[in-house]
N, C-alpha and C positions, 0 to 999 in steps of 0.2 A: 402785862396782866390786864385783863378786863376790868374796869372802875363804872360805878353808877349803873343803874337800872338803867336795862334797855328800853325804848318805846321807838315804837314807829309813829311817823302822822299819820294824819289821815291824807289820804290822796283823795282826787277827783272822782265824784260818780259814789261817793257816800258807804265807800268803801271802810271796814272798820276800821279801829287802831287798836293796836296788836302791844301787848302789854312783856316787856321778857321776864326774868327770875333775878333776883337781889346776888349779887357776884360773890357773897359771902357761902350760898349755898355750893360755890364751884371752889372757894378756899375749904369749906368741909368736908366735901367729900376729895381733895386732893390731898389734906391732913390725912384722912386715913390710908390713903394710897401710902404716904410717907412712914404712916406708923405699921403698916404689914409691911411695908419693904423691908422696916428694918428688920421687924420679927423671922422674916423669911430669910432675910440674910443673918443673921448667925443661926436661922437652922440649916442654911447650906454650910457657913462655916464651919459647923461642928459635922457635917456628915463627911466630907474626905478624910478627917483625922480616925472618925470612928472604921471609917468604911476603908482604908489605906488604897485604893484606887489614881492610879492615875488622870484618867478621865474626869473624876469626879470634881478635878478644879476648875474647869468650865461650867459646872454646877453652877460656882458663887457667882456668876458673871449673871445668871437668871432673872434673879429678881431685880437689880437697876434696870435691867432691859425692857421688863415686863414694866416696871415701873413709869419710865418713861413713855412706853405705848399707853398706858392707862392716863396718865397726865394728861396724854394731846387726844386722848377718846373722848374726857371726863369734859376737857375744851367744847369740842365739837357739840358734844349731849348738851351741854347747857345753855349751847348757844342756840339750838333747834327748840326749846321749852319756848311758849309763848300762850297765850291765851288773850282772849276780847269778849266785851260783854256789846252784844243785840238787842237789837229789837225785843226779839222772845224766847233768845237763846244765849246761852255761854258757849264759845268755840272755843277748844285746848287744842294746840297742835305741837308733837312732840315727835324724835327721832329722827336722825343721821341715816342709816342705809332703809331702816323701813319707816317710812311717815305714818304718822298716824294722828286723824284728827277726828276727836269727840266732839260733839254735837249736843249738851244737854239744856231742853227746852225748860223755861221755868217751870211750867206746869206738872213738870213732871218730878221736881225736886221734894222730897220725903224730909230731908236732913241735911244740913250743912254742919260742919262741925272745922272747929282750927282748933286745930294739937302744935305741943311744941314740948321736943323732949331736950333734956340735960343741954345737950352739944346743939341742939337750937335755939337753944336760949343764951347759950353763951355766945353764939354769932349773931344773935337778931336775929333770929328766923322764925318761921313759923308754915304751918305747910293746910291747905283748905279743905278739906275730903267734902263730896258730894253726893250721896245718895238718892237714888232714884227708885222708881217703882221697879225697875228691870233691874235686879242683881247684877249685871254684864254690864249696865251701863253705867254705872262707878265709877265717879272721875276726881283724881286728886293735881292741884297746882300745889308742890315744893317751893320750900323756898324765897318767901313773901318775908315782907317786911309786916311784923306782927302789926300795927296801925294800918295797913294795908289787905291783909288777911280778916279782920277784924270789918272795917267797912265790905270787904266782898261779901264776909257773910253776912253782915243785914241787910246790904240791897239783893243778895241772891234770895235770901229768906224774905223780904218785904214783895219784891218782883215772884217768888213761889206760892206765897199764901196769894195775891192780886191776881194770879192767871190759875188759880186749883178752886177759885172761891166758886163755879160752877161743875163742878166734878162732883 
């Protein structure tokens, strides 16, 4: 299992450094993998007895199946989350088959806000939403260490009002 916050250095040529997500966020949502499996598995348990099918006992084999492909996806996801803070920009770069990497310029930051509900706070978590002028460019990093979530948004918020103060 994954331990400690990932970071990259910086490399040559002033390349960023690339920050990853708190490993606690990949034990929560793997906890819930665990907790629908079971729910799923006695509602498959109980459907061959209701439903007297022969077939249907391959049913119960389902959800650990499913469950184990989700485990090793839920891996991969958390390990593509990364974000770094620029010059005059935040890059988030997320996703396994389709990448995807947001671009939000200070200047164009409206609202920074860190939320943290029940089952994040019981992991140390905390997650950073970013709002911008453009509804579509809405960008959230999961999964921060709340002392860490906390510092991004004052320097995102100090670095937005610095670059919006001529708008």
């Amino acid at each position: 299992m994954e331990t400690g916050s990932r970071e990259e250095t910086a490399r040559p040529g002033n390349e960023p450094v690339w920050r990853g997500l708190e490993p606690g966020l990949l034990r929560v949502r793997r906890l819930l993998v665990v907790v629908w499996t079971a729910v799923l598995a006695v509602a498959a348990g109980l459907l061959p007895g209701l439903l007297a099918g022969p077939g249907w006992a391959a049913f119960t084999l389902l959800p650990p199946a499913l469950a184990a492909w989700a485990w090793r996806l839920l891996g991969r996801n958390w390990r593509s989350w990364r974000y770094t803070e620029r010059a005059d920009d935040l890059l988030i770069s997320r996703g396994v088959l389709w990448r995807e990497e947001t671009v939000v310029p200070y200047g164009r930051m409206q609202l920074v806000e860190v939320t943290s509900g029940p089952l994040e706070r019981r992991f140390g978590l905390a997650t950073v939403q970013l709002h911008t002028a453009a509804a579509a460019t809405d960008a959230t990093i999961p999964g921060l260490d709340p002392a860490e979530a906390e510092r991004l948004r004052d320097r995102l918020t100090e670095l937005g009002e610095a670059r919006s103060a001529g708008l």
